[in-house]
Steps between C-alpha positions, in 0.01 A plus 500: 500500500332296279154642665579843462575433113173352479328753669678774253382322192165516635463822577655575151277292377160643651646848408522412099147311530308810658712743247369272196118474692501840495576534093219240478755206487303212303619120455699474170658155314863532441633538130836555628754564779781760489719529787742833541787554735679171465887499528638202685182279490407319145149536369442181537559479864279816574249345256500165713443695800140601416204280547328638204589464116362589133142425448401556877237703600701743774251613782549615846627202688734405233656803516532500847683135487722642206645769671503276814746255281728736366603614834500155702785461211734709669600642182360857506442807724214636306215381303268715259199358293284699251377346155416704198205273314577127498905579551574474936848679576651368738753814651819352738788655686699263570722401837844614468827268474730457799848606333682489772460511889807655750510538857647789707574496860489136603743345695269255727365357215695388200420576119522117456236486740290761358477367199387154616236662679372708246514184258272360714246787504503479062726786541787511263733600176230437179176483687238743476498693772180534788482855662241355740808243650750754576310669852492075586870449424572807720304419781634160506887624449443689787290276739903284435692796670258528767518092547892591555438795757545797265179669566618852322554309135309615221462343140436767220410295133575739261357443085692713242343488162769412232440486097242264392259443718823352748588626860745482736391368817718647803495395853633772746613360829499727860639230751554664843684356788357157608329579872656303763376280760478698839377263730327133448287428814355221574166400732351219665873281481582331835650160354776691334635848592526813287851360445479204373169546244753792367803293430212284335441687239675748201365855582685653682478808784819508599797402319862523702740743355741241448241301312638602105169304418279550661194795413191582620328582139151375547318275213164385513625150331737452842222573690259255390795228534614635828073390615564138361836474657344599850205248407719236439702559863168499696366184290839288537480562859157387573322802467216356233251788589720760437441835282600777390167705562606875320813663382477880504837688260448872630722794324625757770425887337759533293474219306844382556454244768281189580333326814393165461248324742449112485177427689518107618310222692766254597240238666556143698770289412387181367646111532439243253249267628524227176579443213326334238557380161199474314435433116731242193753416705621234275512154703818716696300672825764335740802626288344826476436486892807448557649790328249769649750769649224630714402366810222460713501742829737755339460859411329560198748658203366605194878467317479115611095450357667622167802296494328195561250607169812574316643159614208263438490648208797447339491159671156444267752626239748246484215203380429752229187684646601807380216725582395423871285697726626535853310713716446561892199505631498627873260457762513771779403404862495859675374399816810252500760685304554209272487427114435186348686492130321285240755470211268409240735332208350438151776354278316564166621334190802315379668684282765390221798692389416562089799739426824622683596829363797732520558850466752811473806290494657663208836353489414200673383201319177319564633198547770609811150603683356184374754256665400665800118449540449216729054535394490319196193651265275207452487388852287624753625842651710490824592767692790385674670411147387825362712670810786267426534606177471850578761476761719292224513813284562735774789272597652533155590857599436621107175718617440725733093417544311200425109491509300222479064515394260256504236581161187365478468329151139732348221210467700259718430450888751214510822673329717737557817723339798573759713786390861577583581828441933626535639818544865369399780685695893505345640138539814588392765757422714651225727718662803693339706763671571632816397422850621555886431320810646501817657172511579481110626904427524595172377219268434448103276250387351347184308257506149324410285307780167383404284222746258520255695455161292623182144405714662185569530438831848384450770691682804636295772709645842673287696699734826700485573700811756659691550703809785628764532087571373321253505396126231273379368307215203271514280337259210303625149335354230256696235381380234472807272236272763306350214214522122546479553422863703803624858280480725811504832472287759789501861580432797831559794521384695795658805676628603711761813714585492636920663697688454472841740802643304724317171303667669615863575158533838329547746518188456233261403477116251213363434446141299222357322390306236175420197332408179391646199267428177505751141337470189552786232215521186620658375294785159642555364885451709611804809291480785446261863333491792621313801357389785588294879429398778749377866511470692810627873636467652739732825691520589658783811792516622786712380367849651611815609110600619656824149567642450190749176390339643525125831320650248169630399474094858585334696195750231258320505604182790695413816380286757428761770630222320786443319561767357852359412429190118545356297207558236341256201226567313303275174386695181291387224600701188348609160735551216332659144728721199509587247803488170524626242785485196622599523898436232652306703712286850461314587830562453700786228221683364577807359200603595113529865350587799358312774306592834400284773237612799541289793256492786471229831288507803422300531243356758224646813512340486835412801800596314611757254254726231706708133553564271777573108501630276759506143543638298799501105567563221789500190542670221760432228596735262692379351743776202660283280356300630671190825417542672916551604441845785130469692320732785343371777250685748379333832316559810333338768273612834354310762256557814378301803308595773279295457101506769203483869580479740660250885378547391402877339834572136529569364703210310850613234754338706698251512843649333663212159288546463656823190630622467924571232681625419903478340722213202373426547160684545680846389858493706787655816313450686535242527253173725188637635651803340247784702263667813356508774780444839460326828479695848404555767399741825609488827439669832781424252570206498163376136322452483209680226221602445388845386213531365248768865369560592820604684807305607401135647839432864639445592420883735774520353600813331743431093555620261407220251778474167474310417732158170560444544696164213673366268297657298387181279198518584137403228391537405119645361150473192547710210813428141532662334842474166545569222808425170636590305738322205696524375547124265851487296714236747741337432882534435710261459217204176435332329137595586420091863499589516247834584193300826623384603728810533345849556683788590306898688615754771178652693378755818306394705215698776294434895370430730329330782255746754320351460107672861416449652787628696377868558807696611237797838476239609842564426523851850313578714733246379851540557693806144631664533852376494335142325229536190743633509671169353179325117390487396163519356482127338135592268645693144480364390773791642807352196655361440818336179654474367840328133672415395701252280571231509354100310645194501232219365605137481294186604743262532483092855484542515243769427435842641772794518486834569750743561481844541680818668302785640537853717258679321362844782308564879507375840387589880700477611558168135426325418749187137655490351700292194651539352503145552305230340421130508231267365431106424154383336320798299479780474381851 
């Protein structure tokens, strides 16, 4: 463009030199310079744009050069000299002003995106505007909708004059239908089949009518990453010689429809003869050895020759070299059909850290991020730490991307900046009003929780809740650095009000009420031990003492006088565990493991002696390199039981610190209903309790019969439930949005048994027809199991999950349900 400007002037420029030649145009000296036509540009800047000034003697070639310079400065669209005596006028019209620019007819392309791209060209609101730009700018509008297969698209730039010298500058938009792929064939394959080079890559020539999406819209970008992707197949498998030799993208007549034609030489396949490492390699060439994943005699694989680059090199990394060179050199034998790599390794310089910066953490303070970083500025960088410390934020669950850089200090080979930059995420919640979940109903809610209190880092929580069940009030506050070391100190105070009829469980009330005090002391970056202590006071009315498991608790504990009466415990309890983890992210991780034992016990001496322990772990397995495609395993076991005695009766679990399973902790059954059911024996109506003795009921004669009520869960003493999940992209949802949606498909397994339960007891008592009716709740074997799929989103008012779920395997009397949803936590 730039050419073509310069060739105008010139001509313009030769015309006004052969019209003043002809008038007898003689060499004059300048008394003064008048220019005309000026609007938008100042004198001065016109006047600074011509080589010539008062007291010069203007002559051909300065002429020439001054019109030159007034239109290299982009400023006007027409340039007039003449001079009357000494005085030169100087005649401009000047460029118009962009006013405004709008766009009609796009839909591909966003105005967002226009605009960017016309930025880039000098086009926009203010500037002066180039008429020679605009046929460019079409063309290369246009050449996009042919890169995305629609071939009929035209780009119309349309420039309506406006008051003062301003236009409008419209773009007019003719899209057509996007051709589609026809057929992609391809030639000269034998290693793979038509097949498998298509599932390969994204275009697509035949999508399935049950694919919802799948398309076959063709776009030259695809294409040209569809090549590599076949590249990289034939190159991981050997194939070193292989290549792509033409690629041929035919339109059928119409101009609707596409046939592509990939053209390839697939070659030998090639073994790896040796391997050498050549270059720095520190005083560690045996360690380095020793770690080589490729071996000699195998099939050369282009993925492994760059993983073992990426590898050494972040190796190099760790002893602060923070710029190395890694490169493969291979040597191809093709009378042998062997390579020889040379990994040539030159560590370069030691670098030191100077300065560790953060960035876009707007609520979050500096220093939270700062107790984090494991690289220390001053010392010389080390990858590793610089990972650690990355993966400490991410574990802190308060953003939802962390990015490290490594910045060359300017005039420094030996130092370096590294940058963290956050994207923070919600931490926390303030919820007030009205929810509904499957397991809860109807439910209101106030309440503030923040894990990242005023940028703290400290965790703060005020909640007042109730539902169909429940009543709740709960005010916590831990600080995770109590001391500069991470000593974690926290308290709660709370109180609680449930009813478990309306929770389909067995009749019963529980209020209570209590305190608690916890600290953590970190071991080492993965490990941590907890421990707290607490006092808690329950009271327990309307229970249905006649169901057998409720009677086992009421003989110990009840008031022989008053045998019916509500019951209250004071108990001082004792928290102690241990966590450990390796995940990569706080939130949603999808690599690493974590594993949590749990134990807590009363104290002795208190109302009510008993223990419970809990242990639970995670895997994630990656299958993909970045991390869309997750497996995750998971499982969790409990036990709890009573210890010493209690007026000469072995103390048990109190029935409402049983373990339950469904809802979310066993999908496709519902909330609480797995395992050991509720029942009753009765005798002429009268409960009664067999026992190992024989029949301890009325003994009127009559045949004691078994009641099996409603069948609601009690739950038991003993849980395990186990779970494996296949984490996947979400459809539909933009790539900005996968750290706060998950998507996997499951498979759920598991129980709850009751070890004290003696069905032996009631063998002796019952008649067979009743005794049949019963289960034998101390079995461990009684597994349910259930698939399905689960959609899990962090939203701003809290974390949902939804879930679809069928039952694999169930038992008489179970409760399914197919789909169920949940607000305030995740799997």
């Amino acid at each position: 463009m730039r050419l073509n400007k310069l060739f105008a002037s010139m001509l313009l420029v030769g015309a006004t030199i052969s019209g003043n030649a002809q008038a007898g145009f003689q060499p004059f000296k300048i008394t003064d310079i008048q220019v005309d036509g000026l609007q938008r540009v100042a004198l001065g800047a016109a006047l600074l744009n011509l080589p010539i000034k008062v007291g010069d003697v203007l002559d051909q070639t300065k002429l020439q050069q001054a019109i030159k310079s007034l239109y290299a400065s982009t400023n006007f669209e027409d340039v007039k000299v003449s001079h009357d005596g000494g005085v030169l006028i100087v005649t401009v019209k000047e460029r118009p002003t962009i006013s405004v620019i709008t766009f009609e007819g796009n839909k591909d392309i966003k105005d967002e995106q226009l605009k960017e791209s016309l930025n880039g060209s000098g086009v926009k609101v203010g500037e002066a505007l180039d008429r020679t730009m605009i046929s460019g700018i079409e063309k290369g509008l246009q050449d996009f909708y042919y890169g995305v297969g629609k071939y009929g698209a035209k780009v119309q730039a349309q420039i309506i004059n406006l008051p003062r010298n301003r236009v409008e500058l419209k773009f007019k938009f003719t899209e057509g239908l996007a051709a589609e792929i026809k057929q992609i064939n391809f030639v000269g394959n034998t290693v793979f089949t038509d097949a498998q080079l298509r599932g390969m890559i994204e275009l697509k020539d035949y999508v399935a009518w049950w694919d919802l999406f799948g398309e076959r819209r063709y776009q030259k970008q695809k294409l040209q990453a569809d090549l590599e992707t076949i590249k990289n197949a034939y190159h991981n498998d050997g194939y070193i010689r292989f290549a792509i030799t033409s690629t041929q993208v035919a339109m059928t007549p119409d101009r609707k429809g596409l046939y592509i034609t990939i053209n390839m030489d697939e070659g030998k396949q090639y073994k790896v003869k040796a391997v050498n490492l050549t270059g720095d390699l520190l005083g560690r060439e045996a360690l380095m050895k020793s770690i080589l994943p490729i071996k000699d005699g195998s099939i050369y694989d282009g993925g492994d020759v760059t993983f073992t680059e990426e590898m050494y090199a972040k190796y190099l990394g760790r002893f602060g070299y923070a710029y190395p060179e890694v490169k493969t050199f291979p040597e191809i034998d093709d009378k042998t059909q062997e390579v020889t790599l040379n990994i040539n390794i030159k560590p370069g310089k030691r670098v030191y850290v100077r300065n560790i910066n953060v960035s876009g953490n707007e609520v979050t303070k500096d220093e939270v991020l700062r107790r984090e970083m494991r690289q220390m500025e001053g010392s010389w960088l080390n990858s590793a730490l610089v990972e650690q410390s990355k993966l400490n934020l991410n574990r802190l669950g308060f953003f939802e991307t962390v990015d490290t850089e490594t910045v060359q200090v300017p005039g420094s080979d030996d130092l370096v900046d590294v940058n963290f930059t956050v994207k923070e995420q919600p931490s926390g919640s303030f919820n007030a009003g009205v929810g509904y979940g499957t397991e809860s109903g109807l439910s209101l809610q106030f309440g503030v929780k923040q894990n990242n209190f005023l940028g703290t880092g400290n965790q703060v929580g005020v909640n007042l809740s109730t539902n169909k069940y429940s009543k709740n009030v709960n005010l916590s506050y831990t600080d995770p650095y109590f001391t500069k070391d991470g000593v974690s100190l926290g308290g709660s105070i709370y109180w609680n009000e449930f009813d478990a009829n309306d929770a389909d469980l067995e009749r019963y009330k529980n209020k209570s009420y209590g305190v608690a005090l916890n600290t953590g002391f970190p071991i080492n970056e993965n490990n941590r031990i907890n421990a707290g202590v607490g006092f808690r006071h329950n009271t327990i009315s309307e229970v249905d003492s006649y169901y057998e498991h409720v009677k086992r608790f009421y003989q110990i504990y009840s008031q022989s006088q008053d045998p019916n009466a509500d019951l209250s415990f004071n108990n001082f309890e004792l928290n102690l565990g241990w966590y450990r983890s390796t995940l990569n992210r706080g939130t949603f991780p999808t690599a690493g493991n974590s594993q949590r034992l749990s134990g807590k016990m009363t104290v002795p001496g208190s109302d009510l002696q008993y223990f419970k322990t809990e242990f639970d772990t995670n895997f994630y397995f990656p299958l993909t390199r970045d991390h869309k495609f997750v497996v995750l395993a998971r499982a969790k076991a409990g036990y709890g039981n009573g210890y010493g005695k209690f007026h000469g009766n072995e103390q048990v679990l109190p029935f409402w610190e049983n373990y339950y399973l469904g809802g979310t902790s066993l999908r496709g059954f519902k909330s609480n209903s797995v395992g050991p059911r509720s029942f009753y024996v009765v005798d002429d109506n009268n409960t009664c309790v067999p026992g190992p003795g024989g029949n301890n009921c009325s003994g009127n004669g009559t045949t004691p019969h078994v009641v099996v009520d409603d069948g609601r869960s009690i739950g038991g003493n003993a849980m395990a439930v186990a779970s494996l999940e296949m984490i996947v992209p979400t459809p539909f949802l933009d790539e900005a949005y996968s750290n706060s949606v998950r998507t996997s498909f499951f498979v759920d397994a598991g129980n709850v048994w009751d070890t004290e339960f003696n069905l032996d007891q009631y063998r002796k008592t019952l008649p067979a027809s009743e005794f049949d009716k019963l289960q034998d709740y101390s079995d461990p074997a009684h597994i349910r199991a259930s698939w399905g799929m689960s959609v899990q989103w962090l939203s701003p008012m809290g974390p949902m999950v939804f879930s679809l779920a069928w039952p694999l395997k169930e038992y008489q009397d179970d409760d399914t349900e197919i789909f169920s949803f949940n607000i305030g936590r995740t799997f």
